[in-house]
C-alpha angles and dihedrals in degrees: 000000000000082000085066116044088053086070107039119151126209117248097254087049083059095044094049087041094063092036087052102055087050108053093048091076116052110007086111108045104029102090086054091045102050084043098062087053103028110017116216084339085071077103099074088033077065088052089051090052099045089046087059105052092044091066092042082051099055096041082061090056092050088055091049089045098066086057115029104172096041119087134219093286100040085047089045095051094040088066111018090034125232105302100041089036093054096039088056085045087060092045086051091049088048097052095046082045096061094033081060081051105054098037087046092045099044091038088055090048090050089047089047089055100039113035126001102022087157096063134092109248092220085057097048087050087046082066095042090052106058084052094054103045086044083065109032095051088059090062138235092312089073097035081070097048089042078062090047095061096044097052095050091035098057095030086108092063096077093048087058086055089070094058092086102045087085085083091040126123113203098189089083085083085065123136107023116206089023098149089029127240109312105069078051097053094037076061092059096087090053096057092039090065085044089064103045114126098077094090084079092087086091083072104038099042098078090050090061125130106192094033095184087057086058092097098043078053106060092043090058092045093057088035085054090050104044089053080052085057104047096045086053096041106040094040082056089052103046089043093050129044115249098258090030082062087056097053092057123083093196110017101172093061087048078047102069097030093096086063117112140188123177091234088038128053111168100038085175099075082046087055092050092042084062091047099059068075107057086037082061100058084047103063098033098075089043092051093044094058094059096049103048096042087049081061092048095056099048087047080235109145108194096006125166101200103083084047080070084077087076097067095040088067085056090043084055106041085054089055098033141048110171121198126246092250086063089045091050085041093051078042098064083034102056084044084054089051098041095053085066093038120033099022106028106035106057087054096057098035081057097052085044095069097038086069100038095050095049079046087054099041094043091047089058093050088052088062089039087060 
C-alpha cells in the first residue's frame, strides 16, 4: 500500500490518462472507417460505442472498488487464486503488448509518409524510445502529468479543425437513418476499438488519490473523448461528400491541408507533428502495464529487466517492415482480441465475483447457524 500512495495521481490526471490512451489510436482514420459501414450516421455508431465502453468502464471501477488498495494482480489471484490469476495477468500483458505493436507500427508508417520518408523507421522508433523509457521509469505519477501536458499541449488541434468548415455543407447528414439501423450497428465494432483505452483503469485505479471520484472519472473520460470523435468525424463529413470520405486512409490529415498560413503552407505535417504527441499518450500506458505487471509477476520492485522490451522494438523496426495490408490485417485483429478482453471480460469477471463473494458470505452464515 505504501507502494502505492507514493505514487498517488489527481483525479484530472486520471481522467486525461485514460483519455489519452484512447484518442491516439483512431482520431485519423475513424470517419473513413464508420463510412465505409454506416455512411454520414457513423456518428451515432460513435455514441453507441461510447456508450459501451462507459459501462464497461465503470464495471471496472465496481471491481476496483471492493478492494481499493489492491491492484489488477493482487485482485486477479484473490479470486481466481495464484495460478489462474497469474496466467490472466500474462494474457493481460500479451494483449497490451500487441496493442503497443500495431499503434507503434501504424503511427511510424504515418510519420514515414507524412513527415520524415527519408528516414529509416527503426531510427524514428530509436528517438521514441528514449521518451518513452525517460517517463515510464519514473512510474505512473509522471505518466498523469505526461497526459496533462498533452492534453493542454495539443488542445489547440481540434480548434484548427474548424478552419475548413467554412467550405462545409451540412446537408450531407442529411437524411439520418437513412439506411436504417443495421449498417450503423454493424459500425459499432469499429468505434468500440476507437475507444479502447479505457480498460486501463485496471492500472490507474490503484494510483488514485480521491478513490470514490474514480467512476465520475471514467465517464468524463469517455464523455472527453467522444466530443474529440465527433468533432473530428462530423466536421469530415460535412466538409466531404459521403462516397468522396470513403475514398481517404487518413481524412483528417486531407482535412487540414487546405489550410494555409503565409508563413505555413502544409498545416498537415504541423498537425502530425502534434499527434506523435498524442501517439505517445497512447503506448505508454500500454507499455507501462506490461511492464509493471511483468514486475509483478516476477515480485521484482525496481527492477531494470522488463525496460529491455524498448530496444527490441527497435530490434524489430531495423529487420521488419511490415504493408499496410499486415497492419490493417494486426488492426482487425487487436479489435477481435479486445472484445474478449477488454469488453467482455471484465463483465463477466464482474458478474463472477458477485457471485463468488454472496457464495462466500452465504457459506459463513451457514457455519454461523
Amino acid at each position: 500500500m505504501s507502494r502505492l500512495v507514493k505514487k498517488e495521481i489527481t483525479l484530472l490526471q486520471y481522467i486525461l490518462a485514460i483519455h489519452g490512451t484512447q484518442v491516439g489510436t483512431s482520431i485519423l482514420t475513424l470517419p473513413a472507417e464508420v463510412a465505409k459501414t454506416a455512411g454520414t450516421d457513423g456518428w451515432i455508431s460513435i455514441i453507441i460505442g461510447s456508450i459501451l465502453a462507459t459501462i464497461v468502464s465503470l464495471c471496472i471501477v465496481h471491481l476496483m472498488a471492493n478492494h481499493p488498495g489492491d491492484t489488477m494482480l493482487e485482485l486477479m489471484t484473490r479470486y481466481l487464486g495464484k495460478g489462474l490469476g497469474k496466467a490472466m495477468m500474462v494474457i493481460w500483458m500479451l494483449y497490451s503488448l500487441f496493442a503497443i505493436t500495431v499503434i507503434l507500427f501504424v503511427t511510424i508508417s504515418i510519420i514515414q509518409i507524412w513527415i520524415l520518408p527519408n528516414t529509416s523507421s527503426y531510427l524514428i522508433v530509436t528517438l521514441l524510445m528514449i521518451n518513452t523509457y525517460m517517463i515510464i521509469h519514473r512510474g505512473v505519477r509522471l505518466i498523469g502529468r505526461y497526459a496533462e501536458f498533452v492534453f493542454f499541449f495539443t488542445l489547440g488541434l481540434p480548434i484548427l479543425l474548424i478552419i475548413p468548415l467554412k467550405d462545409s455543407h451540412w446537408v450531407y447528414l442529411l437524411p439520418i437513418l437513412k439506411e436504417g439501423w443495421m449498417p450503423i450497428l454493424s459500425a459499432v465494432k469499429t468505434t468500440t476499438v476507437a475507444f479502447l483505452g479505457f480498460e486501463l483503469a485496471f492500472l490507474f485505479y490503484p494510483y488514485l488519490k480521491n478513490k470514490k471520484a474514480a467512476a465520475k472519472g471514467v465517464v468524463i473520460a469517455n464523455a472527453l473523448t467522444l466530443l474529440v470523435y465527433l468533432h473530428i468525424t462530423l466536421s469530415c463529413f460535412v466538409y466531404f461528400s459521403p462516397d468522396e470520405i470513403t475514398q481517404f486512409l487518413w481524412p483528417t490529415l486531407t482535412l487540414v491541408k487546405p489550410i494555409e498560413f503565409p508563413f505555413l503552407e502544409r498545416m498537415e505535417i504541423i498537425f502530425v507533428a502534434f499527434y506523435i504527441f498524442l501517439f505517445s499518450t497512447s503506448s505508454i500506458p500500454y507499455l507501462f502495464f506490461v511492464t509493471d505487471t511483468f514486475s509483478q509477476l516476477c515480485n521484482k520492485k525496481d527492477w531494470q529487466l522488463p525496460y529491455l522490451l524498448l530496444p527490441l522494438f527497435v530490434v524489430v523496426f531495423f529487420f521488419f517492415k511490415p504493408s499496410y495490408k499486415v497492419l490493417e490485417l494486426w488492426k482487425e485483429w487487436w479489435g477481435w482480441i479486445s472484445y474478449f478482453t477488454a469488453y467482455a471480460f471484465p463483465v463477466i469477471f464482474l458478474f463472477y465475483v458477485k457471485g463468488y463473494t454472496h457464495w462466500k458470505r452465504r457459506k459463513i452464515d451457514d457455519k454461523a447457524g
